[in-house]
N, C-alpha and C positions, 0 to 999 in steps of 0.2 A: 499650086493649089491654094486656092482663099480661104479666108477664115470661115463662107457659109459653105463652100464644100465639106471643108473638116467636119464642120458639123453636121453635112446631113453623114457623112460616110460615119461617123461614129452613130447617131443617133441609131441609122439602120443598123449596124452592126452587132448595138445592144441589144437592138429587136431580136435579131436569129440568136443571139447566146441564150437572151432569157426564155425565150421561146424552146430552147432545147433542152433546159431546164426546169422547165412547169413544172412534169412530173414529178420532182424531187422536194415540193416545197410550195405553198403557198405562196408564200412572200415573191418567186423569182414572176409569179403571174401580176403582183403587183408591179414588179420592176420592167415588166413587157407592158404595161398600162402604161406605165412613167416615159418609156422607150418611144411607145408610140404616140405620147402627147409631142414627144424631143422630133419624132418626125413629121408629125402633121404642122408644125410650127415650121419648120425646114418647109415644107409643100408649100406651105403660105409665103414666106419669106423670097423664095427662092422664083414663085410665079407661076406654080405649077398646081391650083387652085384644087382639082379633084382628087390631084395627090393626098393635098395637105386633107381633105374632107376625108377623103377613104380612112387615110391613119389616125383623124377623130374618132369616124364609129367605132373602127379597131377598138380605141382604145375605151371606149365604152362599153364595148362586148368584154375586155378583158378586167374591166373595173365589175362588171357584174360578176363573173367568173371566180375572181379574188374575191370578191365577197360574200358569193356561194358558197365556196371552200374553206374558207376562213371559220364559218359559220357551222359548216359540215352537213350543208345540203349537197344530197348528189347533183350532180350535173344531170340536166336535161339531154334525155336520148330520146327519140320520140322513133326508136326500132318499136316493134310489134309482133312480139312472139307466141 
């Protein structure tokens, strides 16, 4: 295995821990932000372009999120009761 495999196989892997984590803590939704910048960088790197694009917006949906949270705005549910 090469040094950009290792990286994306950790980078992904951070992703599902932090991700399994959200619920317990704000901070672990920043760490799933950090995770998916660690893999869209990998997408890029590696030549797999819409990869690496996907795991930016990710990570921009989860920098908004951590800063919703952070802040103690509820998250947007757009159900209709």
């Amino acid at each position: 295995m090469d040094a950009l495999t290792a990286y994306g196989l950790v980078s992904v892997s951070l992703m599902l821990i932090f991700y399994g984590l959200e619920e317990r803590n704000a901070i672990y939704v920043l760490f799933f932000a950090v995770s998916c910048v660690m893999a869209s960088v990998y997408g890029f790197m590696q030549g797999a372009w819409p990869f690496g694009l996907v795991e930016s917006i990710w990570a921009l949906v989860a920098l908004r999120r951590w800063y919703r949270r952070r802040k103690g705005t509820p998250p947007d549910h757009n159900s209709q009761s």
